[in-house]
C-alpha positions as CSV (number, residue, x, y, z in Angstrom):
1,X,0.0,0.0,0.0
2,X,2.7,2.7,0.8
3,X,4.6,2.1,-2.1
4,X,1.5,2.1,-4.3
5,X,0.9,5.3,-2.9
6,X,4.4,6.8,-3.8
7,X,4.0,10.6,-3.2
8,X,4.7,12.1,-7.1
9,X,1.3,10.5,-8.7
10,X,0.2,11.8,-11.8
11,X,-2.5,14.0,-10.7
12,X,-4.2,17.5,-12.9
13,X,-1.9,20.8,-12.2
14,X,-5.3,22.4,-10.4
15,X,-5.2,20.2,-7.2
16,X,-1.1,20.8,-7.2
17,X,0.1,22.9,-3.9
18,X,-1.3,27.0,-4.2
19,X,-4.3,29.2,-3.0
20,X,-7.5,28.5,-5.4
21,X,-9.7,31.9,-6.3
22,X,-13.6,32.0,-5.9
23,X,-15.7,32.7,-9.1
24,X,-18.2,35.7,-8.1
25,X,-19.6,37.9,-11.0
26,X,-17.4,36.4,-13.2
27,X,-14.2,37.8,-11.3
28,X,-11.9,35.4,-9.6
29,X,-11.3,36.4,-5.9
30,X,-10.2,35.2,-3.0
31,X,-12.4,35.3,0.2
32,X,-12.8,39.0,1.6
33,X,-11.0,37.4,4.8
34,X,-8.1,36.5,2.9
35,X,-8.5,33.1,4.9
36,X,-7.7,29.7,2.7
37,X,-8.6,26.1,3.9
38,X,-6.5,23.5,3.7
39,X,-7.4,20.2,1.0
40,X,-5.4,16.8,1.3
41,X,-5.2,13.7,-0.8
42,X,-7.4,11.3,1.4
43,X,-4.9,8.6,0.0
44,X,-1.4,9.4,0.7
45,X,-2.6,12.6,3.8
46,X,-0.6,14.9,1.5
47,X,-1.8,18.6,1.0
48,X,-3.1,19.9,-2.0
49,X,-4.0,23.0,-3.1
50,X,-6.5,25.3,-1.0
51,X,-9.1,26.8,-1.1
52,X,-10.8,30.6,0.2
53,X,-12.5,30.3,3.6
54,X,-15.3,32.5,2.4
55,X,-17.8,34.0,4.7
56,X,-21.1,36.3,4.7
57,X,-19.4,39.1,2.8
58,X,-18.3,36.8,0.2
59,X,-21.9,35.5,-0.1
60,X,-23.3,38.5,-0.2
61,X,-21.5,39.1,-3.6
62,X,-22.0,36.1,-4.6
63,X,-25.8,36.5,-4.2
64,X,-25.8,40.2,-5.7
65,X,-23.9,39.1,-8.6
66,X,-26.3,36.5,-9.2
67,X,-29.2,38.7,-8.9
68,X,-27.7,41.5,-11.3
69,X,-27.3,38.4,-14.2
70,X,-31.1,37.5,-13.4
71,X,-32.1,40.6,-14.2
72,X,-29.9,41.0,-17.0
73,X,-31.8,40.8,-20.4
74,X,-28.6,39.0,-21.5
75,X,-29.7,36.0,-19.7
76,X,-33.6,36.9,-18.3
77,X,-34.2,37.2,-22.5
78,X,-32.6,34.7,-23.8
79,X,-34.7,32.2,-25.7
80,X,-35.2,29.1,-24.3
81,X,-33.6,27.5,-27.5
82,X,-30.4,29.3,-26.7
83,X,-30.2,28.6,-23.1
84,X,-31.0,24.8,-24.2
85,X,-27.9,25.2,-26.3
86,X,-25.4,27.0,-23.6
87,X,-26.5,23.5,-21.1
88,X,-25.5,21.9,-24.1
89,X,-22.0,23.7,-24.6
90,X,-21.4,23.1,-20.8
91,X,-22.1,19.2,-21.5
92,X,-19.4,19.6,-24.2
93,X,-17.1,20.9,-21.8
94,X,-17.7,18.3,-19.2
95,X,-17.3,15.4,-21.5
96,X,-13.9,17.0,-22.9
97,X,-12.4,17.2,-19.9
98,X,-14.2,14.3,-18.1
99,X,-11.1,12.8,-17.3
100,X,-9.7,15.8,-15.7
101,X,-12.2,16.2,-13.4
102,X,-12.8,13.2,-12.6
103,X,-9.2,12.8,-11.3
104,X,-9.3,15.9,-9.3
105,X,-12.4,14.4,-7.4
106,X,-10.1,11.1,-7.0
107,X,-7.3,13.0,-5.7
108,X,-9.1,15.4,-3.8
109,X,-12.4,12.8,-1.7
110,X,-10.6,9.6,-2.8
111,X,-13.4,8.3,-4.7
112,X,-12.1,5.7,-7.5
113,X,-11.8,6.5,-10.8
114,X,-14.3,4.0,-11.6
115,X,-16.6,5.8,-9.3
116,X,-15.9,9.1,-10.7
117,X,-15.2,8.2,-14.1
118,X,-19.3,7.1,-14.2
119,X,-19.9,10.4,-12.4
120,X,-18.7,12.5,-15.0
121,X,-20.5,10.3,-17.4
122,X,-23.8,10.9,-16.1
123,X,-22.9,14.7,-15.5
124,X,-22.5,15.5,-19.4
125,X,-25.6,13.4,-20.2
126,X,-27.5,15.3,-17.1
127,X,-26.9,18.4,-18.8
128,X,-27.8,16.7,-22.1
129,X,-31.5,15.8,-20.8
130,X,-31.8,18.7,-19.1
131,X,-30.7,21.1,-22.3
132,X,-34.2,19.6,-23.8
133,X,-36.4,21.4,-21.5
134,X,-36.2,25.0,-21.4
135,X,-38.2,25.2,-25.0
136,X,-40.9,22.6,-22.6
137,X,-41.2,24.8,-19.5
138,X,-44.6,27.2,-20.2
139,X,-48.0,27.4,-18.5
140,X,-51.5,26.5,-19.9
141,X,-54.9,28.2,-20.7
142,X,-57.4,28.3,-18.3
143,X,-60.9,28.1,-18.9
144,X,-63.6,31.3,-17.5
145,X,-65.8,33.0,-18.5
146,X,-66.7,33.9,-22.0
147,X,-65.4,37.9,-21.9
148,X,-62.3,36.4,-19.4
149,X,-59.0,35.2,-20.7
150,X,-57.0,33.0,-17.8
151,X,-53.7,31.8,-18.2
152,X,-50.6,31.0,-16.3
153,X,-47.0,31.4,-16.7
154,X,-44.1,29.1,-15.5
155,X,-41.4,31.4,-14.2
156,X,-38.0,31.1,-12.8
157,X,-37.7,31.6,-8.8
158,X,-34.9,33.9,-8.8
159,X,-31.3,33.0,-7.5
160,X,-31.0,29.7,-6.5
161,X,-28.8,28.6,-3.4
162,X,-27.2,25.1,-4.1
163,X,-25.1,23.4,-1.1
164,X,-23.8,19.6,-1.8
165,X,-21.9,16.6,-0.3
166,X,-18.3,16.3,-0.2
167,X,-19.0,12.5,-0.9
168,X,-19.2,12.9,-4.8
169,X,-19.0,16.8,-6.2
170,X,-19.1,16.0,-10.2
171,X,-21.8,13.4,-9.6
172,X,-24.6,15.5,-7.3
173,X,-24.1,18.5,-8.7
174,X,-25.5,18.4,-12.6
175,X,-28.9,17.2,-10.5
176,X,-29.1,20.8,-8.8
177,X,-27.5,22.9,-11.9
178,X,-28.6,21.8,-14.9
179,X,-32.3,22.2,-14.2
180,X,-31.8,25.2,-12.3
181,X,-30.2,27.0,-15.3
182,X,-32.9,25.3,-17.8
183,X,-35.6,27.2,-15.7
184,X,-33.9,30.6,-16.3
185,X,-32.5,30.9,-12.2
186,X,-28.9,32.1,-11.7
187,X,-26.8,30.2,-9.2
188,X,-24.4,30.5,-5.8
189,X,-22.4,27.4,-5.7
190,X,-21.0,26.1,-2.1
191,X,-19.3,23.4,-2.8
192,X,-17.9,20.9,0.6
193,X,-14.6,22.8,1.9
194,X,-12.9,19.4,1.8
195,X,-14.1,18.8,-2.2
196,X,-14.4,21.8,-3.9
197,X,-11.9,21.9,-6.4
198,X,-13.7,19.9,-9.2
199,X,-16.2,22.8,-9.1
200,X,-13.8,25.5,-8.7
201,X,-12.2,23.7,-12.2
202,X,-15.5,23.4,-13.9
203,X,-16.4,27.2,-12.6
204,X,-13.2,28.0,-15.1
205,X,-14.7,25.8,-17.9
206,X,-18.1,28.0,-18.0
207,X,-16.1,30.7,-18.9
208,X,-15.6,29.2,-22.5
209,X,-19.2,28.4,-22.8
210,X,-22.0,31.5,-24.1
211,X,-22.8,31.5,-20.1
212,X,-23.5,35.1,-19.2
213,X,-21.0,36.3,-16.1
214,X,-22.3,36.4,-12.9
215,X,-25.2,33.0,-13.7
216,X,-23.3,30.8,-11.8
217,X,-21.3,31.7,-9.1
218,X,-18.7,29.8,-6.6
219,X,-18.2,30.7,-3.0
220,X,-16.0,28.3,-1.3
221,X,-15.9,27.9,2.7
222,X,-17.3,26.1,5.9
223,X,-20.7,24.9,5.8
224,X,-21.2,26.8,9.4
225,X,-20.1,30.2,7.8
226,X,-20.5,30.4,4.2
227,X,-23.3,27.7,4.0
228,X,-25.0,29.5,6.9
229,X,-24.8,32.9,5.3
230,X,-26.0,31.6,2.3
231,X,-28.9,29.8,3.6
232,X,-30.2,33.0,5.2
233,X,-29.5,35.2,2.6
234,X,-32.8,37.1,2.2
235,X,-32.3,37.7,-1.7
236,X,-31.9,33.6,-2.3
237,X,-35.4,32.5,-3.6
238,X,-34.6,28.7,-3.1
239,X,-31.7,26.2,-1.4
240,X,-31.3,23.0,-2.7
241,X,-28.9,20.7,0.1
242,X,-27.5,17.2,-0.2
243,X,-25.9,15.8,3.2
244,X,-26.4,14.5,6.5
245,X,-30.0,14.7,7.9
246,X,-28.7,16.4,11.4
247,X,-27.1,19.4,8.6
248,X,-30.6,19.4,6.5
249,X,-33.3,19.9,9.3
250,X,-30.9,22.5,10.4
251,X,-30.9,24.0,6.8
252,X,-35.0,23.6,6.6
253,X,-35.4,25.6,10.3
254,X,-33.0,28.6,8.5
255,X,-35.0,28.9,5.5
256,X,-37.9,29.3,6.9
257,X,-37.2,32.1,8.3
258,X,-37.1,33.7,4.7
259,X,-39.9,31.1,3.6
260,X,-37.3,30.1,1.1
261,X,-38.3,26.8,-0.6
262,X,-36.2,24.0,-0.2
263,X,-34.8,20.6,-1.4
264,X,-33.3,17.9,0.7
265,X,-31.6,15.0,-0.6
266,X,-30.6,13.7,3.4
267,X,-29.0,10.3,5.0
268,X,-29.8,7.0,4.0
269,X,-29.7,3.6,5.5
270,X,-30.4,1.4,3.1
271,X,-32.0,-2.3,3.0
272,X,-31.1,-4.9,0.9
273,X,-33.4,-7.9,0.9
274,X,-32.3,-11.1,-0.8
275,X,-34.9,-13.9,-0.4
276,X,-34.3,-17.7,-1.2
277,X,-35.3,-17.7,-4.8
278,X,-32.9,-15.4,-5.5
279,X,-29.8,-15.9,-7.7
280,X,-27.4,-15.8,-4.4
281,X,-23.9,-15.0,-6.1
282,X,-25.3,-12.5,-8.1
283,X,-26.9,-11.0,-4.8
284,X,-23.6,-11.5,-3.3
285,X,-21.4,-9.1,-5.9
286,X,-24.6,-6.2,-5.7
287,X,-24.9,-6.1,-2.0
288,X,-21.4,-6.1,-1.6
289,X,-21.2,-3.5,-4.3
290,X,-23.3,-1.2,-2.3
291,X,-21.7,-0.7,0.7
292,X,-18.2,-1.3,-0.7
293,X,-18.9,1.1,-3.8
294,X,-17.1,5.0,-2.6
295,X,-16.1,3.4,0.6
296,X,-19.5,3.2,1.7
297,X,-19.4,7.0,1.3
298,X,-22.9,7.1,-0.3
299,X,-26.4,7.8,1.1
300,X,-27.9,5.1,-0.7
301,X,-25.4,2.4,0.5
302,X,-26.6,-1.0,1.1
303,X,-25.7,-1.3,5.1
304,X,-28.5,-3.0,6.3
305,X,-28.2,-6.9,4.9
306,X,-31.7,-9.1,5.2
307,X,-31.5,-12.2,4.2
308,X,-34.1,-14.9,4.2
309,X,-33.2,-17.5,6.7
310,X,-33.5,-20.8,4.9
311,X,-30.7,-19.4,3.0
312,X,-28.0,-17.5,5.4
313,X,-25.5,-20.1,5.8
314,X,-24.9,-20.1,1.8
315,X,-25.1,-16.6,1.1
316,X,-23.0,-15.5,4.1
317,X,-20.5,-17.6,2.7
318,X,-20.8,-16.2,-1.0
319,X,-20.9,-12.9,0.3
320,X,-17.4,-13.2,2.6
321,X,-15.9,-14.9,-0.2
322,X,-16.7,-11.9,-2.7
323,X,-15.6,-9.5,-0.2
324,X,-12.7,-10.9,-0.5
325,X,-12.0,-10.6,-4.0
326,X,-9.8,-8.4,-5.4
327,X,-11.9,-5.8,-6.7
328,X,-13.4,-5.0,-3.1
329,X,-9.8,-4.8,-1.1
330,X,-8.9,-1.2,-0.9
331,X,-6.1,0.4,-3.3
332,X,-5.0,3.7,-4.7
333,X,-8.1,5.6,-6.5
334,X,-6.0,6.4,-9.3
335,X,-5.8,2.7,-10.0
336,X,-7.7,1.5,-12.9
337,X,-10.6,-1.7,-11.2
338,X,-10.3,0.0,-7.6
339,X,-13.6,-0.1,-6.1
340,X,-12.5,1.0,-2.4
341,X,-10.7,3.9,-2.1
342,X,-9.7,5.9,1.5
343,X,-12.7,7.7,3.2
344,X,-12.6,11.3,2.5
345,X,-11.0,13.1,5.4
346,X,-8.9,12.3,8.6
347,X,-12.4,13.6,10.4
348,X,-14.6,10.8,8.5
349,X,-12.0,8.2,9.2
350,X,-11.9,8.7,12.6
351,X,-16.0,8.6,12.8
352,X,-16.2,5.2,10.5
353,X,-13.4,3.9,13.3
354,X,-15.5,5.1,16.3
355,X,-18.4,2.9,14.7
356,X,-16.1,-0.5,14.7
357,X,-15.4,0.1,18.0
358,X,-18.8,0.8,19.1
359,X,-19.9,-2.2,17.1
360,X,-18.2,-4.5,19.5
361,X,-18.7,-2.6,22.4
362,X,-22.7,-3.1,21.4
363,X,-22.2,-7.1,21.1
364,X,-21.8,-7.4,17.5
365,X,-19.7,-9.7,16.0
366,X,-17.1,-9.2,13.5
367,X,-17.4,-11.3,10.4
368,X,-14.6,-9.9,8.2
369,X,-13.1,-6.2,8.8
370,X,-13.4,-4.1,11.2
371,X,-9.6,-2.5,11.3
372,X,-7.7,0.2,9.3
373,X,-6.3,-1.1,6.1
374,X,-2.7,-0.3,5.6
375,X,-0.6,2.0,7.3
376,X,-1.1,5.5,4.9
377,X,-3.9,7.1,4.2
378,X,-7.5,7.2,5.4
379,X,-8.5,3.3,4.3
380,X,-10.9,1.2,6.4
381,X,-11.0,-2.6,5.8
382,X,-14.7,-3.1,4.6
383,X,-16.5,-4.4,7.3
384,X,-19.4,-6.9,7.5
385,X,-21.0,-6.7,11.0
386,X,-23.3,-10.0,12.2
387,X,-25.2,-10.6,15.8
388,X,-26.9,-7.1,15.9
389,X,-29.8,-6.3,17.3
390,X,-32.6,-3.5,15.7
391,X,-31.9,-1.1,18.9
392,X,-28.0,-0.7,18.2
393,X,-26.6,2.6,17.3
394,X,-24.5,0.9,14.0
395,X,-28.3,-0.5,12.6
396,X,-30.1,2.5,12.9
397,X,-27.0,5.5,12.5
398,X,-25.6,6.3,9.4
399,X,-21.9,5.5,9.3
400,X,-21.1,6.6,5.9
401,X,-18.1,4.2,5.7
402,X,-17.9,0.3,4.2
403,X,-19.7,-0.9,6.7
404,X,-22.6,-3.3,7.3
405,X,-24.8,-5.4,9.0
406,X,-26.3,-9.0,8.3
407,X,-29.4,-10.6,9.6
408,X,-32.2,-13.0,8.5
409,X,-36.3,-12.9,8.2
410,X,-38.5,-15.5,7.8
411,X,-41.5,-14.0,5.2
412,X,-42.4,-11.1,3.1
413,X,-43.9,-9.5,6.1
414,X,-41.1,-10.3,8.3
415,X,-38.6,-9.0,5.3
416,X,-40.8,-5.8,5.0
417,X,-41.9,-4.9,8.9
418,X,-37.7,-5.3,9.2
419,X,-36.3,-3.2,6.5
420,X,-39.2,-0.1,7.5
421,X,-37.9,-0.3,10.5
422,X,-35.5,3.2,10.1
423,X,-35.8,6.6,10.7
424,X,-34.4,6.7,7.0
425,X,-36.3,5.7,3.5
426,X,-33.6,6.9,0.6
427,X,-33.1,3.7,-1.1
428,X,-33.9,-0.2,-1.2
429,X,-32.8,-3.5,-3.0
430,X,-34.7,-6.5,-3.4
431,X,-32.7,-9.9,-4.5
432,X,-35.3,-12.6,-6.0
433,X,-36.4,-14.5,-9.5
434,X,-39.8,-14.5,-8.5
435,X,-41.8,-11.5,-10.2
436,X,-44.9,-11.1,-7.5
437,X,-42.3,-11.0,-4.8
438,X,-40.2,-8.3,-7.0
439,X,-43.7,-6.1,-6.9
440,X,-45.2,-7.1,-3.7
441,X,-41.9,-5.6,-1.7
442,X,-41.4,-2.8,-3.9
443,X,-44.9,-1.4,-3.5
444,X,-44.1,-2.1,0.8
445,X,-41.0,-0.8,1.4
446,X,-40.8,2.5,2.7
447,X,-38.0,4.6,0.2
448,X,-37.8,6.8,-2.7
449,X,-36.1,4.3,-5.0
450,X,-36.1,0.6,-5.2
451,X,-33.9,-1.5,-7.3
452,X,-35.0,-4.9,-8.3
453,X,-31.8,-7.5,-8.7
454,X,-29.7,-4.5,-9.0
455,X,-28.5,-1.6,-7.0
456,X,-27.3,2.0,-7.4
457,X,-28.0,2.3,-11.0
458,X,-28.8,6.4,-10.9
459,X,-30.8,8.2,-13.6
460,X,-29.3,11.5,-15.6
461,X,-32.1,13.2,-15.3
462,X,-35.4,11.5,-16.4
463,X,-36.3,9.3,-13.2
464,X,-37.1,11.3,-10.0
465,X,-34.8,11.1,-6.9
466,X,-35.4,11.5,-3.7
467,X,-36.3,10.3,-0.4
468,X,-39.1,9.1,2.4
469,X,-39.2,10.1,6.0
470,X,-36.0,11.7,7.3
471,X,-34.1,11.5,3.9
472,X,-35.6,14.5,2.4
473,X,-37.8,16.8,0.9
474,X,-38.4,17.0,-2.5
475,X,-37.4,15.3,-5.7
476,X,-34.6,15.2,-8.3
477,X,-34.6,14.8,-11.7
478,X,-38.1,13.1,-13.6
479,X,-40.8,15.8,-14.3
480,X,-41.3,16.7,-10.3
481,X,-37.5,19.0,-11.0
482,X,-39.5,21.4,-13.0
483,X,-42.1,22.3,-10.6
484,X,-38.6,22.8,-7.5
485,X,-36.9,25.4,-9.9
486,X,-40.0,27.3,-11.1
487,X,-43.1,29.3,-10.0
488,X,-46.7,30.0,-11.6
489,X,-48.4,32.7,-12.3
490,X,-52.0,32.8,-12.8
491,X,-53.1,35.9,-15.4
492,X,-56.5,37.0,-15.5
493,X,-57.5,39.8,-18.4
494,X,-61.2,41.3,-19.2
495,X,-61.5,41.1,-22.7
């Protein structure tokens, strides 16, 4: 591991050693404090460059600028056939330097290329789908009385706040931008402290696009002084936050104070349900897909294992054994077939290691895991937890690390009454050959997406995404986007 991780990698000039500028009206600046933040490469614990600790005054540009290029016939004119082409261009530029930015998320969270490679993928063909729906966005007649014309209008909300995870920067984004900008808002970026420089990157890549200045805007910073500041912001019409569930009802009571409207894609801790019918090595490689998959640094990670009891024995083994294999032992991000990379930061390491120990300290028992892996960087040995009970703190908490826990159920309504039981409802497998079963669970369980003999296969844009109960408000992507980035306006006129 330490000599795979030999310090002089081949990694993009922009996440090299220097202070990164904010992009605010289209003027790169550094925050008013002149305060940076430090980044490091989750994989080797060596700096990279930083970034501006931006604070309320920084915001407050931000969130001026952005209102000056709404109001701007420049972009508040445009035809919606030109803005559809500028999301267009800015697909263009994703997918020509796809590989770029997909190794400064590497570098900068430690997500595998593999992982981020698909991100970037899905971000240029977000911005594709979405480029097809400004000319689509309009309101309808309404029927009165015969000397009354009614009508309404589908307008854009004004400047919209967007605040993401750290966990994947190129991949949640496009959800938040790209239909934003199709509705006509302008932007104020605040990206994670610990994973901004893909945006800052891609903030420099609008500027060879037709985007008008001062659309989309970057401030980077702590989520307790720049996210705060631009949460509260009076003059931003709508917030739209990825991240922990504690961080998002916080973010929900702030708006509210402004009424601002909000979206919240929150926590997750997902089921997966493999019954007896099901094809159990296949099961095997998706389950342990989706809590090995970004370290487990996912909200829609697979860390809650139910398996029907008749077959436990079998698929425990099958799932140890893959585990095992090569493709799920951790390793450099950079390295092509790496599936686990480090967690992101020394602080998320040290949380996924106060789990382990809590796991034991709770009774559970350790099947496979449940150390650090290797002796540099921020890698946890994925972790498969067995013997736990519904009350413990590792079934129901979210540990955001590759981390697990197994258990068995006897029937449908055991498997369901067991995987509802959660404060969360993000996502949901369910492992079997037999169709009714497929439908029957689907229809029960208690979640915003549920994949049948698969798992974390994520639309670009046309199938809604979002979460029951405590993981979220709101939708992304499908038609429900349109109705989060716009308002109507009902028009009346006596003929």
């Amino acid at each position: 591991m330490t000599e795979m991780l030999r310090t002089h990698r081949d990694v993009p000039e922009f996440v090299r050693g220097g202070d990164r500028l904010m992009s605010i009206g289209g003027q790169w600046v550094p925050a008013a404090s002149g305060q940076t933040l430090p980044n490091v490469d989750p994989a080797t614990e060596e700096p990279l460059a930083s970034v501006p600790r931006g604070g309320a005054a920084d915001v407050d540009a931000a969130v001026r600028a952005a209102r000056r290029a709404f109001a701007d016939p420049e972009w508040a004119d445009m035809t919606p056939d030109r803005r559809g082409r500028i999301l267009n261009q800015i697909a263009d530029v994703i997918e020509a330097h796809a590989e770029e930015l997909a190794t400064i998320d590497s570098v900068n969270m430690g997500a595998p290329r593999l992982v981020t490679d698909t991100m970037l993928a899905e971000a240029s063909e977000a911005f594709r789908y979405f480029a097809g729906w400004p000319t689509k966005i309009f309101g309808t007649h309404v029927p009165t009385t015969g000397d009354r014309l009614g009508y309404t209008r589908k307008e854009p909300l004004g400047v919209v706040g967007v605040i993401w995870g750290w966990n994947g920067p190129m991949g949640q984004l496009p959800s938040k931008l790209a239909p934003a900008l199709a509705a006509g808002n302008t932007v104020v970026l605040k990206p994670a402290e610990t994973g901004s420089l893909s945006t800052l990157r891609l903030a420099e890549l609008l500027e060879t696009t037709d985007l008008p200045a001062g659309v989309v805007n970057v401030v980077t910073g702590l989520g307790a002084e720049a996210g705060e500041a631009l949460v509260a912001h009076p003059d931003v019409a709508k917030i739209a936050f990825t991240g922990s569930t504690a961080t998002g009802k916080h973010v929900q009571e702030l708006a509210s104070r402004t009424l601002k409207q909000v979206t919240l894609e929150l926590g997750g801790k997902s089921p997966a349900v493999v019954f007896a019918d099901a094809d159990l090595r296949q099961a095997a490689r998706g389950v342990a897909a989706g809590f090995h998959g970004n370290a487990g640094q996912a909200c829609v990670a697979t860390t809650r294992i139910f398996v029907q009891d008749s077959v436990r024995e079998e698929f425990l083994a099958l799932l140890t054994e893959t585990m095992a294999a090569p493709p799920f032992v951790p390793g450099d991000p950079l390295t092509p077939g790496t599936v686990v990379g480090p967690l992101s930061t020394k602080t998320q390491f040290d949380r996924v290691s106060s789990y382990l120990d809590l796991a034991v300290a709770e009774g559970a028992r350790v099947v496979t895991g449940g150390t650090r892996h290797g002796d540099r960087g921020y890698f946890v040995a994925p972790t498969l937890l067995d013997g736990t009970t519904p009350d413990m703190r590792v079934v129901r908490e979210e540990i955001f690390g590759p981390v697990a826990t197994i258990s068995t159920f006897t029937d449908v309504d055991d498997a369901v009454a067991q995987a509802n039981d959660t404060d969360y409802g993000l996502a949901a497998s369910v492992w079997t050959t037999s169709l009714s079963t497929a439908h029957q669970v689907a229809a029960r369980l208690e979640a915003g997406t549920v994949w049948i003999n698969t798992w974390g296969e994520m639309s670009t844009g046309n199938l809604p995404f979002g979460g029951y109960k405590q993981s979220g408000i709101g939708r992304e992507g499908g038609l429900e986007v349109l109705d989060a980035y716009t308002q109507t306006k009902t028009v009346l006129v006596a003929l």
